[in-house]
Backbone as a chain_set.jsonl record, in Angstrom:
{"seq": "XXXXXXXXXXXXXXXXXXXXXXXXXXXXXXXXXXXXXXXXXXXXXXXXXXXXXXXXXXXXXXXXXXXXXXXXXXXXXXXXXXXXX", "coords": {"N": [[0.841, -1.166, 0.0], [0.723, 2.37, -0.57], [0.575, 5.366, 1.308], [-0.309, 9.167, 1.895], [0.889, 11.038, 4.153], [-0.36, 13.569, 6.401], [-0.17, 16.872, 8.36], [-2.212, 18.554, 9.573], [-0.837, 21.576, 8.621], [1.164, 24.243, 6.8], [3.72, 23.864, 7.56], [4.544, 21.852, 8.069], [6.353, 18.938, 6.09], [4.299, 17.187, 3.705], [4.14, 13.078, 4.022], [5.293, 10.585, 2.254], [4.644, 6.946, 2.17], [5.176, 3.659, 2.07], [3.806, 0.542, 2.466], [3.425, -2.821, 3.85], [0.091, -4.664, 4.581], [-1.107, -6.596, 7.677], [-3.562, -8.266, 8.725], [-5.322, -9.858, 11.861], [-7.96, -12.035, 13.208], [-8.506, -12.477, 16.549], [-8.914, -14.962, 18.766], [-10.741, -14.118, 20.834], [-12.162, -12.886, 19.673], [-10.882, -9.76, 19.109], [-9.614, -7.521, 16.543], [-6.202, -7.461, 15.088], [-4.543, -4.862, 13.246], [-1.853, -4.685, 11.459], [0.64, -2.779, 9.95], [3.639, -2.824, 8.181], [6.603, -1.287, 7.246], [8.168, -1.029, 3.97], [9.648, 1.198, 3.218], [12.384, 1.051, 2.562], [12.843, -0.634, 0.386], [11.659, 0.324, -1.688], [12.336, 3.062, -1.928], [11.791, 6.892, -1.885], [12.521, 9.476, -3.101], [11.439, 12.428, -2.164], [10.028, 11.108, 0.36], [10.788, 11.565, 3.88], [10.839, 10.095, 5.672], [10.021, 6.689, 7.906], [8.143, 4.625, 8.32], [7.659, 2.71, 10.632], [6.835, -1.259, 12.514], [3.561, -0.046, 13.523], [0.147, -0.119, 14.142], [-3.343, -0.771, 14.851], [-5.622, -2.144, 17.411], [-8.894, -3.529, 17.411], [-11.664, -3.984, 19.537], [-14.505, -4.986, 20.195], [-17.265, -3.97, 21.69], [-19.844, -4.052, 24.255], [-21.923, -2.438, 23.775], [-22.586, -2.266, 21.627], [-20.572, -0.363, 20.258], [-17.177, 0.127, 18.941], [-13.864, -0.352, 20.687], [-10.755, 1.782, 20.062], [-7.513, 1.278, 19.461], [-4.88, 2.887, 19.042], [-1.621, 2.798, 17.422], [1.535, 4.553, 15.966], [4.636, 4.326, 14.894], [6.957, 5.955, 13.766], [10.03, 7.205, 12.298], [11.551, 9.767, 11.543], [13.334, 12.585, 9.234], [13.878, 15.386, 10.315], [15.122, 17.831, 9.633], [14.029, 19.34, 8.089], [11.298, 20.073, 8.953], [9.48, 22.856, 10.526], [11.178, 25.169, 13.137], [9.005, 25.744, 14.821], [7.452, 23.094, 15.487]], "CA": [[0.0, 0.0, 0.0], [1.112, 3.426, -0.532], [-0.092, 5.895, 1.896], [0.365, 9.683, 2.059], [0.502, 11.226, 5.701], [-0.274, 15.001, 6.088], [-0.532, 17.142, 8.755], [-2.938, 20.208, 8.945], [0.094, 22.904, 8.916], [1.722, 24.28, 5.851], [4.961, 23.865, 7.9], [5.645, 20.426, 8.378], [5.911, 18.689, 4.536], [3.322, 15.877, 3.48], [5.103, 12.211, 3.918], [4.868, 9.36, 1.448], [4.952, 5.631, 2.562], [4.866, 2.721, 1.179], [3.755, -0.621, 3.128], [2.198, -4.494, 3.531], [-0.985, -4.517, 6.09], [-1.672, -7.589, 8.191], [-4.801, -8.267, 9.912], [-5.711, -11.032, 12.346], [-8.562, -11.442, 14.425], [-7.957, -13.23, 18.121], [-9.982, -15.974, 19.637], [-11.332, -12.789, 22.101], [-12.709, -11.185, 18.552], [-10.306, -8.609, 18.919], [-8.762, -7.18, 15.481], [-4.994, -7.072, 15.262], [-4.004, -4.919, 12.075], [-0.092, -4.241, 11.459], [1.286, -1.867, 8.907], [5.435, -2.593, 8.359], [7.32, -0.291, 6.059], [8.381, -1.323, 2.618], [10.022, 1.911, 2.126], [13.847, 0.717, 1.996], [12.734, -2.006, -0.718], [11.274, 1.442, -2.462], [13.079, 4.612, -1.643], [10.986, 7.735, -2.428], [13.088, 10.989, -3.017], [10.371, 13.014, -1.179], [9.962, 10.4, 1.91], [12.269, 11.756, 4.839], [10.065, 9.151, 6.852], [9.678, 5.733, 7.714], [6.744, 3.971, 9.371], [8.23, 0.995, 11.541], [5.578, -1.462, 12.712], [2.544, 0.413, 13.461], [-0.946, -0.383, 13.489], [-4.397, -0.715, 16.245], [-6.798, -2.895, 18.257], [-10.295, -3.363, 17.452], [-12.157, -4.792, 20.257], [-15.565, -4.908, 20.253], [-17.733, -3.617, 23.412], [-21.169, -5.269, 24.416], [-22.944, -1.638, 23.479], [-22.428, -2.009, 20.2], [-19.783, 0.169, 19.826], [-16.06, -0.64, 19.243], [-12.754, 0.392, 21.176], [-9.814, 1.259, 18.937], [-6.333, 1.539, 20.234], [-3.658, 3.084, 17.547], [-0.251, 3.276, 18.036], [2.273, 4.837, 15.7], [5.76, 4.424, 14.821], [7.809, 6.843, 12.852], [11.115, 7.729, 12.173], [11.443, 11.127, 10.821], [14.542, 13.383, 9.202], [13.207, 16.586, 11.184], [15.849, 18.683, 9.236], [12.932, 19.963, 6.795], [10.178, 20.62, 9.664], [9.95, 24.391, 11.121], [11.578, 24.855, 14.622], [7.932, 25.708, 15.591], [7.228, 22.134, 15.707]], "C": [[0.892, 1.236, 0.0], [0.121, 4.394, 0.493], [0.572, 7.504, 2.059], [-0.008, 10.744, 3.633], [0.746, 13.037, 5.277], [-0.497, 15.561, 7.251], [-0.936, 18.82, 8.903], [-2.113, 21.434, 9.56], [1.06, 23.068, 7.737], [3.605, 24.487, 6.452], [5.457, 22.88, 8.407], [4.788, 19.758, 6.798], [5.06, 17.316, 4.979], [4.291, 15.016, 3.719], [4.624, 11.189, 3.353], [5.58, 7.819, 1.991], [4.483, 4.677, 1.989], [5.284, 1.251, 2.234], [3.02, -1.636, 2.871], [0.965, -3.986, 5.077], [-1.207, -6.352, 6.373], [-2.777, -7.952, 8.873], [-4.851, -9.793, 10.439], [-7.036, -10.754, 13.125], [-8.434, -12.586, 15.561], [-8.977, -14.282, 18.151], [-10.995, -15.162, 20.537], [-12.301, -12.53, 21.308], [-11.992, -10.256, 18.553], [-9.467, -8.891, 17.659], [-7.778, -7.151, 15.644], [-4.86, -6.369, 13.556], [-2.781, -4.082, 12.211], [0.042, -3.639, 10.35], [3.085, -2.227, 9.217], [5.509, -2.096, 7.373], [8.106, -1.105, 5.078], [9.373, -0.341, 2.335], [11.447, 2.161, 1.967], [13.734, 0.094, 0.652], [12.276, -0.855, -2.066], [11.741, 2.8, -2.567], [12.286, 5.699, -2.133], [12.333, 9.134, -1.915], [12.496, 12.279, -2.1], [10.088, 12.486, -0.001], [11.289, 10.728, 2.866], [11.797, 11.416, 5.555], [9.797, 8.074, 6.448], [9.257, 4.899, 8.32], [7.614, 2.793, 10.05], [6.86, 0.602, 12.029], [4.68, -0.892, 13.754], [0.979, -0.418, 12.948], [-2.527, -0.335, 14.577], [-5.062, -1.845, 16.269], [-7.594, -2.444, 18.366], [-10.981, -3.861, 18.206], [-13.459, -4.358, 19.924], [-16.735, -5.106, 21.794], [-18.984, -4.008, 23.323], [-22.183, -3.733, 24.156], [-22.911, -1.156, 22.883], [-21.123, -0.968, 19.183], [-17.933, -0.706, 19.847], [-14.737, 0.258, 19.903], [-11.559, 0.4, 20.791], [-8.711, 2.029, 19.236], [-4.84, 1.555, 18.843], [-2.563, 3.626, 18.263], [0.69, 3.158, 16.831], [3.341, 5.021, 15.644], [6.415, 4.953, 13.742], [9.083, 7.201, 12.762], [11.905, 8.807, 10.971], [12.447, 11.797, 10.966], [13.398, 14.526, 9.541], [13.533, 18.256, 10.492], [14.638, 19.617, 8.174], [11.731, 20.598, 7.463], [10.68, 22.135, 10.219], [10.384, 23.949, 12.784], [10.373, 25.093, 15.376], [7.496, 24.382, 16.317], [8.281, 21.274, 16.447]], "O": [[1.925, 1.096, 0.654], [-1.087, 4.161, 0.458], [1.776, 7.528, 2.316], [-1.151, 11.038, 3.982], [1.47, 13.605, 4.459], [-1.307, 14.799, 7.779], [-0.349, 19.846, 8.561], [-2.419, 22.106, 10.545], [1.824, 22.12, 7.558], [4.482, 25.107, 5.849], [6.502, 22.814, 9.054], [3.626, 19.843, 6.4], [5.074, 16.653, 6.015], [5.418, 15.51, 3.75], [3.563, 10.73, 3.778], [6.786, 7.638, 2.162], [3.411, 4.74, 1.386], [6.392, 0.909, 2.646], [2.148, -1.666, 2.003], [1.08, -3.284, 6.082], [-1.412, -7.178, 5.483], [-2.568, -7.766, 10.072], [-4.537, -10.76, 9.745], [-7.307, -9.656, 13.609], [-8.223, -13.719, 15.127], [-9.906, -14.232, 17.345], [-12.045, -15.697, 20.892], [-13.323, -12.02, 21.767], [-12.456, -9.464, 17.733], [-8.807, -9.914, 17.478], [-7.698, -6.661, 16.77], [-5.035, -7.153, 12.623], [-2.67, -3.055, 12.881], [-0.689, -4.159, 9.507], [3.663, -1.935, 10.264], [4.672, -2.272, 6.488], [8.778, -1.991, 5.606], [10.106, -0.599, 1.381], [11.861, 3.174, 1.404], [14.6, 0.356, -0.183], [12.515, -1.139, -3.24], [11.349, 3.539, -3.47], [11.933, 5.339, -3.256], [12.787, 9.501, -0.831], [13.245, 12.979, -1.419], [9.85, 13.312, 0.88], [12.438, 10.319, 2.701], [11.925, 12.086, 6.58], [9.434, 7.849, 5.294], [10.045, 4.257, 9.014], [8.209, 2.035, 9.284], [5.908, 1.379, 12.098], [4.954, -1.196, 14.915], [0.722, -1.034, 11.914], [-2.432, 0.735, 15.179], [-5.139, -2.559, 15.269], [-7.77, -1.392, 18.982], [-11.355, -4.826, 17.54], [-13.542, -3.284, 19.327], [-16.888, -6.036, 22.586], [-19.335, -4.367, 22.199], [-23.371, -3.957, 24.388], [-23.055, 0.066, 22.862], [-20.897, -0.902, 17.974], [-17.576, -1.697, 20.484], [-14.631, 1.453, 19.631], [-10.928, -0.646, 20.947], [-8.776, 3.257, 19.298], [-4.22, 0.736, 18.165], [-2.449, 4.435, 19.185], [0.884, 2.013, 16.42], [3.634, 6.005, 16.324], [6.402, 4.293, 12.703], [9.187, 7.899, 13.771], [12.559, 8.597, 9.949], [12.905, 11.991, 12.092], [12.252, 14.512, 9.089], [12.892, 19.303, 10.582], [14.957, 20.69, 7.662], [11.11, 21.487, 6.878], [11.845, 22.518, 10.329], [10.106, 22.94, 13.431], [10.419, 24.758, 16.56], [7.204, 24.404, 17.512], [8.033, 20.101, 16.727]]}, "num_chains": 1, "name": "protein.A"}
């Protein structure tokens, strides 16, 4: 998958990634889905980031709703962001 990450400030640049997704789901019912990075195997001239595994837990709660636990891993050249950030 290609994915491109943005955040709402014209002072830190967009970041392009490129990964596999895994999903499982548990014996519990709970979702596992993993994102690992691809983007050595791809190099992008514009990517000064690179996702390490990342991904969340979907559980599912008895009042119909579900509870979803994301956790992000990044490793980001910074040299290009403003010192605001």
């Amino acid at each position: 998958m290609t994915a491109e990450f943005q955040v709402p400030s014209p002072l830190v640049p967009t970041r392009e990634n490129y990964f596999v997704r895994y999903c499982k789901q548990h014996t519990d019912g709970t979702w596992a889905v993993v994102d690992v990075s691809l983007d050595t195997l791809r190099p992008s001239p514009m990517s000064k980031s690179r996702r390490t595994p990342s991904g969340c837990l979907i559980q599912e709660l008895p009042n119909g709703y579900s509870k979803v636990t994301w956790v992000e891993h990044v490793e980001v050249d910074d040299r290009s962001v403003h010192n605001i950030y």
